[in-house]
DRENBAMI-193232 format. One record per residue: y negated, z, x of N, C-alpha, C in turn; residue in three letters. Coordinates in steps of 0.05 Angstrom, whole numbers, plus 32768, in hexadecimal, padded with zeros to 4 digits. Each point is the difference from the previous one (the first is absolute). Example, Ala and Ser with C-alpha at 12.3 -4.5 7.8 and 13.67 -1.06 7.14 Angstrom:
# residues 2
8072809C81087FE880007FEE7FE880008012ala 7FEB7FF27FF97FE8800180107FEA800E7FF1ser 
This chain:
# residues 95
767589D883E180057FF9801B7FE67FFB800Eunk 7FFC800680157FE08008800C80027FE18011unk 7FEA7FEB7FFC7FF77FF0801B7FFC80078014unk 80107FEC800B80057FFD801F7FE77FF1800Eunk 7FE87FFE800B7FF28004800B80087FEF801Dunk 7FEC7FEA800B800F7FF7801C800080188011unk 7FF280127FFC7FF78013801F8011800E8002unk 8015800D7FE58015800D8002801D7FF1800Dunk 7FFE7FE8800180117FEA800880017FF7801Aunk 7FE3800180087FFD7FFD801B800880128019unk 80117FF9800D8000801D801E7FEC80068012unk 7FFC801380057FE9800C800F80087FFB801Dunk 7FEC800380107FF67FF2801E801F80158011unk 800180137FF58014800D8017801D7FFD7FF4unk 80097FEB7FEC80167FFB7FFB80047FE28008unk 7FE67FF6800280057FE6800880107FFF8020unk 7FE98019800E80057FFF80238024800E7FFFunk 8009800E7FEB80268005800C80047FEE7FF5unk 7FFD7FEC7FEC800C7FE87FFD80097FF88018unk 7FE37FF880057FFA7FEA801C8013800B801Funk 80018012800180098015801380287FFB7FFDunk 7FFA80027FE4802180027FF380137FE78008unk 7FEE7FEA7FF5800C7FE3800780017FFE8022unk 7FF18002800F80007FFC801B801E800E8006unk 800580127FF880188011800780167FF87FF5unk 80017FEF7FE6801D7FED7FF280007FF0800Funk 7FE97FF4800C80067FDF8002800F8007802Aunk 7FF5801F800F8010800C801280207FFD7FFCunk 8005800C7FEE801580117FF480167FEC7FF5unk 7FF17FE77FF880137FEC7FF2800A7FF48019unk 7FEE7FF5801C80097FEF80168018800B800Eunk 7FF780248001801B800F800480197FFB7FF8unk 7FF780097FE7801B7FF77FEB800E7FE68005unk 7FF57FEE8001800B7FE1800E801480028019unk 7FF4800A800C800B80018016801C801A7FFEunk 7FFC80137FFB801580087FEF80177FF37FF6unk 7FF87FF77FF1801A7FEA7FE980087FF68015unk 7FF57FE98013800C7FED8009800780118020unk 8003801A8009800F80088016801B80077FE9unk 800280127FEE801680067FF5800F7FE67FF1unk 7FEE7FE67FFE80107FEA7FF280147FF4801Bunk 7FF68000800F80097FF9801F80118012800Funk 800280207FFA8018800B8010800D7FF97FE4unk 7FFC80067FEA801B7FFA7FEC800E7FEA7FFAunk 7FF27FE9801480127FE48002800B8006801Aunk 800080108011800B80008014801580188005unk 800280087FF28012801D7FEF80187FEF7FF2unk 7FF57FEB7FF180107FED7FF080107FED800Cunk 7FF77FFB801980017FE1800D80237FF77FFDunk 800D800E7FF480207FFB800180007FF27FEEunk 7FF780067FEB7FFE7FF87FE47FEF7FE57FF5unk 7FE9800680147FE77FE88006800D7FED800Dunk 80047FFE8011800D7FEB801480207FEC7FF6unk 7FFC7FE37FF980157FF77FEF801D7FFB8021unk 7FFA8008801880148002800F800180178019unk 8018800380047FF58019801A7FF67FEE8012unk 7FF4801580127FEE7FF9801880137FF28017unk 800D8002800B80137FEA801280127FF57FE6unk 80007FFF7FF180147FE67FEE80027FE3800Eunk 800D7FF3800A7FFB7FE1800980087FE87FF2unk 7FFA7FF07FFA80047FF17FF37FFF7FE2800Aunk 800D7FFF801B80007FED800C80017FDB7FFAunk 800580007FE680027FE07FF97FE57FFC7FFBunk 7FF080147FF77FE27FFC7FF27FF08007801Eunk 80097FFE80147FE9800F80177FE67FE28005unk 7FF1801280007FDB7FE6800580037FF27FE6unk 8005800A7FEF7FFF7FEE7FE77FE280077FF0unk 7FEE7FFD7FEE7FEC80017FF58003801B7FEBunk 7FEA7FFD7FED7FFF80197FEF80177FEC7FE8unk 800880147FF380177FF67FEB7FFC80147FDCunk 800B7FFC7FF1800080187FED80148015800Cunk 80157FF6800D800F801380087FF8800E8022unk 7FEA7FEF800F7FF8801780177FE47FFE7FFCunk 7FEB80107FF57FE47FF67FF37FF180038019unk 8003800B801B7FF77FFB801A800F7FF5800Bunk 80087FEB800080147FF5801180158010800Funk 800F7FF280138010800880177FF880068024unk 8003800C80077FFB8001801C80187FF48010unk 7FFB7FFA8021801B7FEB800E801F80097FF9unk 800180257FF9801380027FF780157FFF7FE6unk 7FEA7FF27FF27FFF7FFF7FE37FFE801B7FEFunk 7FEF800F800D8001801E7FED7FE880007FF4unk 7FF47FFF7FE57FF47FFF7FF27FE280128009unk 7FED7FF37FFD7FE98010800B7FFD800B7FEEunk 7FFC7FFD7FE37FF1801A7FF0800880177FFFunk 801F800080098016801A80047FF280148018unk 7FF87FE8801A7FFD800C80127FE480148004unk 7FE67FF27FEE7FED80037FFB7FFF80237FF2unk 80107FF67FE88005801B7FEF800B801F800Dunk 80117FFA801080118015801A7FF48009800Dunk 7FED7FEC80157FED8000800D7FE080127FF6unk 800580027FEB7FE480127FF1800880168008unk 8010800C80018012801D7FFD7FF9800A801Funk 800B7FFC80137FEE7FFA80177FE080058003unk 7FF37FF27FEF7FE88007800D7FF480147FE4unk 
């Protein structure tokens, strides 16, 4: 088995520069990608929102109306007692 030598180990000046060249263009390419994920994570909750949403969007619930956040309304109620996170969730779909 023949020694390995640093110089054979080391990369030469024009592999260093597409390195350098290369990463500039992942670290492009990854911010993309981010932004990516999170437009398709966001229409696919809003694709979902029937499913997402624990009430329909006019549901009323009038004994609980102006009441606080609860385990059972985790955004509270609005004056008509209809659950904001419902409305929130519906409301994505929309924009």
């Amino acid at each position: 088995m023949a020694e390995k030598t640093g110089k054979e180990n080391s990369p030469d000046e024009k592999t260093l520069q597409i390195d350098r060249a290369g990463n500039q263009d992942v670290e492009r390419e990854a911010a993309g990608h981010g932004g990516h994920r999170y437009h398709f994570n966001f229409s696919a909750g809003c694709c979902f929102c029937p499913l997402l949403a624990p009430y329909g969007m006019n549901a009323i619930h009038a004994k609980h109306a102006l009441e606080g956040p609860s385990a059972q309304f985790w955004l509270a109620r609005d004056n008509l007692g209809r659950d904001l996170l419902s409305r929130i969730i519906y409301g994505a779909r929309i924009s």
